[in-house]
OpenMM code with the backbone's topology and positions (N, CA, C; nanometers):
from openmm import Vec3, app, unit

residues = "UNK UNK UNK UNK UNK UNK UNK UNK UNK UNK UNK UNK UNK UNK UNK UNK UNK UNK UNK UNK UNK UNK UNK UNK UNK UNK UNK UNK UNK UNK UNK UNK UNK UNK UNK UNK UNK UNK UNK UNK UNK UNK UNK UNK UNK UNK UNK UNK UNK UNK UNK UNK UNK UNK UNK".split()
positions = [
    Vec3(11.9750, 3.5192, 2.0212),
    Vec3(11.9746, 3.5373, 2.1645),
    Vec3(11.8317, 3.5164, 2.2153),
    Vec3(11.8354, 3.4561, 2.2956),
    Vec3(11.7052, 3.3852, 2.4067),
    Vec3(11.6242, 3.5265, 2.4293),
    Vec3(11.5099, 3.5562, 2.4513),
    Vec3(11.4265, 3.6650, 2.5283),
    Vec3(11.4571, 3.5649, 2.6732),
    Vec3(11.4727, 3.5943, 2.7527),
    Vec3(11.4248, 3.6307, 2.8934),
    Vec3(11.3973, 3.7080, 2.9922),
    Vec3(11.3057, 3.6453, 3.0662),
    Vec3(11.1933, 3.7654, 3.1837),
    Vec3(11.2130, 3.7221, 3.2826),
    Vec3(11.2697, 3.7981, 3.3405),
    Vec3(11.2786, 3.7754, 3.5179),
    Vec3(11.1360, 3.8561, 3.5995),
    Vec3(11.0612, 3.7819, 3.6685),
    Vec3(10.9362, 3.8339, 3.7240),
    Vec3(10.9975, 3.8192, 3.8683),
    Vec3(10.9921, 3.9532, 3.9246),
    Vec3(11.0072, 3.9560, 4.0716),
    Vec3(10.9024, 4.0118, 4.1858),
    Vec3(10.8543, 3.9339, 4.2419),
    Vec3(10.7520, 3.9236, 4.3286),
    Vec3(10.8073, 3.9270, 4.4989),
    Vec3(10.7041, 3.9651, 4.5440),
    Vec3(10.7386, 4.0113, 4.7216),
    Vec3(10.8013, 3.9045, 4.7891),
    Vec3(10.8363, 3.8617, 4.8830),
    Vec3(10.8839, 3.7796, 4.9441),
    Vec3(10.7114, 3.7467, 5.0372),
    Vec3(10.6541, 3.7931, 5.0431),
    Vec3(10.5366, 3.7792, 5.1484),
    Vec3(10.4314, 3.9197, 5.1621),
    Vec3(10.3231, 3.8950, 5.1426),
    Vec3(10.2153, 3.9819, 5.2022),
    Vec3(10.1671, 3.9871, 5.2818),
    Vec3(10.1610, 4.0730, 5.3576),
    Vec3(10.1187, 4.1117, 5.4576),
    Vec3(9.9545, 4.1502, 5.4717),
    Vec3(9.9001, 4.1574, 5.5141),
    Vec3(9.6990, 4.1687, 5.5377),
    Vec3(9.6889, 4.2105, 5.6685),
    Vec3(9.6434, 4.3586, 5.6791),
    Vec3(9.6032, 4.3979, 5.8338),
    Vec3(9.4460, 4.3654, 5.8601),
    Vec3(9.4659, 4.2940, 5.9732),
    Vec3(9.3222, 4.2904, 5.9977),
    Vec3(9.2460, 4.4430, 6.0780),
    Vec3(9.1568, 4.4533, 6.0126),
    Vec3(9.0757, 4.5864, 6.0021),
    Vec3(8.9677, 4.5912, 6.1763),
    Vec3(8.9930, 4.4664, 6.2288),
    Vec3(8.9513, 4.4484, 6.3387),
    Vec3(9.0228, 4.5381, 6.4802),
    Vec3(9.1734, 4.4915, 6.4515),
    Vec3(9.2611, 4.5046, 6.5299),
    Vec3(9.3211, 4.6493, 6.5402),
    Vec3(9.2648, 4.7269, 6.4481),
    Vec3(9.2809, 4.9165, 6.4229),
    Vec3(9.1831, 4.9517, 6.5407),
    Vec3(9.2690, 5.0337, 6.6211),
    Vec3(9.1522, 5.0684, 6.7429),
    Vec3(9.1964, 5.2099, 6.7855),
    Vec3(9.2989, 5.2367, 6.7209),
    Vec3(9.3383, 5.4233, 6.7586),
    Vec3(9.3505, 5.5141, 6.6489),
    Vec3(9.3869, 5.6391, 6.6766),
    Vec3(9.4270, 5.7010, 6.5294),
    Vec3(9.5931, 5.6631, 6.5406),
    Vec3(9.6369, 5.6794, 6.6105),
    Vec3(9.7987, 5.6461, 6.5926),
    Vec3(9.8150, 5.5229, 6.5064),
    Vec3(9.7295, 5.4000, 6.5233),
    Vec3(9.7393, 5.2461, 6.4595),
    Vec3(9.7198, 5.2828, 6.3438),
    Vec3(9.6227, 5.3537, 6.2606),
    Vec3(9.5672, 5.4441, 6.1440),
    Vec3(9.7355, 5.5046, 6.0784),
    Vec3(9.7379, 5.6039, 6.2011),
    Vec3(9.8520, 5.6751, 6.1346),
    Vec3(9.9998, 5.5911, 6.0896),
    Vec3(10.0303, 5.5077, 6.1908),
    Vec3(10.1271, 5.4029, 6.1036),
    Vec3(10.1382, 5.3505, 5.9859),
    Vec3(9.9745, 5.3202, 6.0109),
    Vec3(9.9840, 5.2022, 5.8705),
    Vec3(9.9839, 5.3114, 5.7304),
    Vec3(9.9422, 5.4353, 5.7869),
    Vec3(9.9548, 5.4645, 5.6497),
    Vec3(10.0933, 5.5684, 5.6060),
    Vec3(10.1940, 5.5613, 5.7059),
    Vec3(10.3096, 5.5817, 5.7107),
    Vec3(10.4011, 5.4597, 5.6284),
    Vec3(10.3423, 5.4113, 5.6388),
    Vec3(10.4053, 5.2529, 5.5932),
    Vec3(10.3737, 5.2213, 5.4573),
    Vec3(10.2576, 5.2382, 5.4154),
    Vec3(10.1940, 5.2038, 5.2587),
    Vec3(10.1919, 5.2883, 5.1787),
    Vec3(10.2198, 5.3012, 5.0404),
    Vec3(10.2315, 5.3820, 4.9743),
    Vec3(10.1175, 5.3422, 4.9230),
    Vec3(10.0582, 5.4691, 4.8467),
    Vec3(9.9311, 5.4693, 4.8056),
    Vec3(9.9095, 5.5434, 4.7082),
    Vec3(9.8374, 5.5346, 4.5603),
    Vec3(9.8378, 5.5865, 4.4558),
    Vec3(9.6546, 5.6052, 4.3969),
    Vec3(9.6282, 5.7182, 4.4222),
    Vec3(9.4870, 5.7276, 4.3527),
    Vec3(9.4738, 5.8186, 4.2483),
    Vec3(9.3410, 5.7748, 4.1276),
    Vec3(9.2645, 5.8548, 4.0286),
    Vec3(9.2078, 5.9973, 4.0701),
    Vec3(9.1541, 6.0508, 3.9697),
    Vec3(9.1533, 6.1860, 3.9970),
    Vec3(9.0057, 6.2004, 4.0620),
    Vec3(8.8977, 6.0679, 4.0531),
    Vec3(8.8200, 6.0262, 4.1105),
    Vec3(8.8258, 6.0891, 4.2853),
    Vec3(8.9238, 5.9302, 4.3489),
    Vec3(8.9858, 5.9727, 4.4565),
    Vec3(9.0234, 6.0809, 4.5361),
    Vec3(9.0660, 6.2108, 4.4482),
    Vec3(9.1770, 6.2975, 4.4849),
    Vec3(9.0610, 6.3456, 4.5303),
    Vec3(8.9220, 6.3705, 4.4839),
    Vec3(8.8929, 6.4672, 4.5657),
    Vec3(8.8538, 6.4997, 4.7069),
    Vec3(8.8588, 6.5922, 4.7893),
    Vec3(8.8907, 6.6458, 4.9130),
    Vec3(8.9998, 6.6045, 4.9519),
    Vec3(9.0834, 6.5112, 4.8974),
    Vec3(9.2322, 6.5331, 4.9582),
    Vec3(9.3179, 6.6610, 4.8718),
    Vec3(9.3304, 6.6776, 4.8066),
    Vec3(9.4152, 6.7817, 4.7170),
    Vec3(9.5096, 6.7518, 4.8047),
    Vec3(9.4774, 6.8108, 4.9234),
    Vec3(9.6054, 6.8950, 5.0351),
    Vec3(9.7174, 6.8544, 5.0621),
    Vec3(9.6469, 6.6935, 5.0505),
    Vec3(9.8031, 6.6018, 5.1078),
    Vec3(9.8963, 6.5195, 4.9619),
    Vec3(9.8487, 6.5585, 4.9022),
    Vec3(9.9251, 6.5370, 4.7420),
    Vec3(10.0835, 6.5796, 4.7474),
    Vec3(10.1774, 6.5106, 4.7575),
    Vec3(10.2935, 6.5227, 4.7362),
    Vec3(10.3373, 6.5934, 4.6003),
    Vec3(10.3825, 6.6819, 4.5966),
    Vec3(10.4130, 6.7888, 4.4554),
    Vec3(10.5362, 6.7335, 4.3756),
    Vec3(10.5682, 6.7228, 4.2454),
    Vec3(10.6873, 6.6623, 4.2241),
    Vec3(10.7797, 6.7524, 4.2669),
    Vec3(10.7764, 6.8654, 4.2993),
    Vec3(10.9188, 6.9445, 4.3114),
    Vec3(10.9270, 6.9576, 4.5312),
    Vec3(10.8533, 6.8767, 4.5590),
    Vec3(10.8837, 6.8877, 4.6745),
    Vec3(10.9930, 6.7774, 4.7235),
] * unit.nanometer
topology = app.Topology()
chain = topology.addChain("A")
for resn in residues:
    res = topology.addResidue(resn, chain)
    for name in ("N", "CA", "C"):
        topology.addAtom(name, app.Element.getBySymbol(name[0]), res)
């Protein structure tokens, strides 16, 4: 039997231009929208907003 790999990739990316952010609401969308994953580097002073697994 054959190995095969199916690689599935986005249909399109998207790129906000960093120009066109001019409120906190524009802020607050985009990051309603993106999921985002950081090191333990990162984490610090956010702790707070860390999603818990049992939440």
């Amino acid at each position: 039997m054959e190995n095969k790999t199916l690689i599935l990739k986005p249909i399109k990316f998207h790129k906000i231009d960093p120009n066109k952010i001019k409120t906190l609401d524009d802020v607050i969308q985009i990051l309603k929208r993106v999921t985002l994953h950081v090191n333990d580097e990162g984490l610090k002073g956010i702790e707070h907003l860390i999603l818990k697994d049992d939440e």
